[in-house]
C-alpha positions in Angstrom: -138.8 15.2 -39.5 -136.2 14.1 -37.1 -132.7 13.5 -38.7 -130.8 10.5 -37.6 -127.3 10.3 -37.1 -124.9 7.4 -36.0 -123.3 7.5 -33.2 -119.7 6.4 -33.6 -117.8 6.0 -29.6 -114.3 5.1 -31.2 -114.1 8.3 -33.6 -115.7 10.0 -31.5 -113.0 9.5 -28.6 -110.3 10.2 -31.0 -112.0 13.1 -32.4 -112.0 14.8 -28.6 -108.3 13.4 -27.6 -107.0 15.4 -30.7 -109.3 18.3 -30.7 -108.0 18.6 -27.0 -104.2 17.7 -27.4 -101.3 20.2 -26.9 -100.5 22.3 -30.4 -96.9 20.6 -30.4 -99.1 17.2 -31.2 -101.3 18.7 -33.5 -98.6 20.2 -35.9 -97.2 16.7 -38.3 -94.3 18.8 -38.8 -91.9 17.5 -36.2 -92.9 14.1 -37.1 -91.3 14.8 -40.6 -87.7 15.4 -39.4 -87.7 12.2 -37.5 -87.2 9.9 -40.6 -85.4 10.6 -43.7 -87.3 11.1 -46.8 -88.2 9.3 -49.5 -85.7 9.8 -52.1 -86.3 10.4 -55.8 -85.5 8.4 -58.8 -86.1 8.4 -62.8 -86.6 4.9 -64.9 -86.2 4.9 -68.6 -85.6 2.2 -71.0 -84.6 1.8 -74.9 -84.2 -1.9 -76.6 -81.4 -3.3 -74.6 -81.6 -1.7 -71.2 -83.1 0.2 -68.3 -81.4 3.7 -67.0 -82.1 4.6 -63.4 -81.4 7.7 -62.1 -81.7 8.0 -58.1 -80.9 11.1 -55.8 -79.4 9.9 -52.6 -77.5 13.3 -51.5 -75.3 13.1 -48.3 -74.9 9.0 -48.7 -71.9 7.5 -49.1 -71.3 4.6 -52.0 -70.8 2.1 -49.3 -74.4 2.6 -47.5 -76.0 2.1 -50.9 -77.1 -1.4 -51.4 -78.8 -2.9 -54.6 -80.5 -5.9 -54.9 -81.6 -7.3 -58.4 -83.9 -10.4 -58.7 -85.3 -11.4 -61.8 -87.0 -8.2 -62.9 -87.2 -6.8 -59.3 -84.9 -4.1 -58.3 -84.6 -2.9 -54.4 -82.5 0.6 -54.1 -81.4 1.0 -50.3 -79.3 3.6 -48.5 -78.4 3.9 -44.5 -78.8 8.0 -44.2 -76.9 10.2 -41.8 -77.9 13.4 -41.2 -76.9 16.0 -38.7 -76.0 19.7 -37.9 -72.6 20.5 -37.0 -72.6 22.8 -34.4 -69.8 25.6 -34.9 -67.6 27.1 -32.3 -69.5 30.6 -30.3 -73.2 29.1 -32.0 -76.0 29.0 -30.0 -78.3 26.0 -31.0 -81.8 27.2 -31.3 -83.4 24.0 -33.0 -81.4 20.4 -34.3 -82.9 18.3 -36.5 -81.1 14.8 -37.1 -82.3 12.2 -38.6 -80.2 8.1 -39.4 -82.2 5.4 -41.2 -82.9 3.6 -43.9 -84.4 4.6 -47.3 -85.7 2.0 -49.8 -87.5 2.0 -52.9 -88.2 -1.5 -55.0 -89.9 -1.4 -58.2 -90.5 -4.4 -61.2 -89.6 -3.3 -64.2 -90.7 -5.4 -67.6 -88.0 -8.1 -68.3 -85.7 -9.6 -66.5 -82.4 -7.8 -65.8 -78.7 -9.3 -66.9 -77.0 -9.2 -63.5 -73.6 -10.0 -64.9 -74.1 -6.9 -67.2 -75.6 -4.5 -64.8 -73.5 -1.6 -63.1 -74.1 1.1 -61.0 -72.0 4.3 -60.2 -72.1 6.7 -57.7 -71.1 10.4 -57.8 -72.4 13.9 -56.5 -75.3 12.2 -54.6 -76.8 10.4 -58.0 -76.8 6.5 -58.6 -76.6 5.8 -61.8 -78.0 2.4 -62.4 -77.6 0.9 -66.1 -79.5 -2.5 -66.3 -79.1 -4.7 -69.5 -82.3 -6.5 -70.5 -82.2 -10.4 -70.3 -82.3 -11.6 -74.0 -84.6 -14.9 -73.9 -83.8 -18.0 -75.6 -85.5 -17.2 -79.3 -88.6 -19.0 -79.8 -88.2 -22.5 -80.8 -90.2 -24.0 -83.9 -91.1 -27.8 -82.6 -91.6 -29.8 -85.7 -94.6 -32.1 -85.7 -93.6 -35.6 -86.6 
């Protein structure tokens, strides 16, 4: 019995470009140091309010940007990072990296922007965001 296999040009042209390209090419590590990773956070809530907890090491407080809409939160931060070469050093390998990190999550209710704050210190944000307390529900009387 003959087996029958499909012939696929595309893969199969990618398959032999990287199969054939330089080890530098092959490795994703140098591809990580390019852009800045993703940074970290931890979301809890009790009755009234949501805690956030992000780690955004090396940023200052005025490259953080928050952006609350309804029950959407967006976390941003322009990141700068780079070796500082010292006097009599011989650089053997520099890794820099500047961009823009950004998480956004929904959370379950609606946040009370004129409650919400957020405080920066020792590369954590702090976010504390007050749940929106809806109008209580309304008993229409049948007439």
């Amino acid at each position: 019995m003959v087996n029958i296999t499909r012939f696929n040009p595309v893969e199969t042209a990618l398959e032999n470009f990287f199969r054939s390209a330089p080890a530098w090419l092959q490795n994703a590590d140098w591809r990580a140091a390019e852009r800045p990773a993703q940074f970290r956070m931890d979301v809890s809530e009790n009755d009234s309010e949501y805690q956030v907890l992000a780690e955004l090491p090396g940023v200052t407080k005025d490259d953080i940007s928050i952006t609350i809409d309804g029950n959407e939160v967006s976390v941003a931060a322009e990141v700068k990072k780079e070796k500082v070469v010292k006097e009599r050093e011989t650089v053997l390998r520099a890794e820099r990296y500047f961009g823009k990190v950004q998480r956004a999550f929904t959370l379950g209710h609606e946040i009370d922007q004129a409650k919400a704050q957020a405080k920066y210190a020792d590369g954590v944000l702090a976010l504390t965001l007050p749940k929106k307390i809806g109008a209580a529900a309304k008993k229409l009387p049948v007439h």
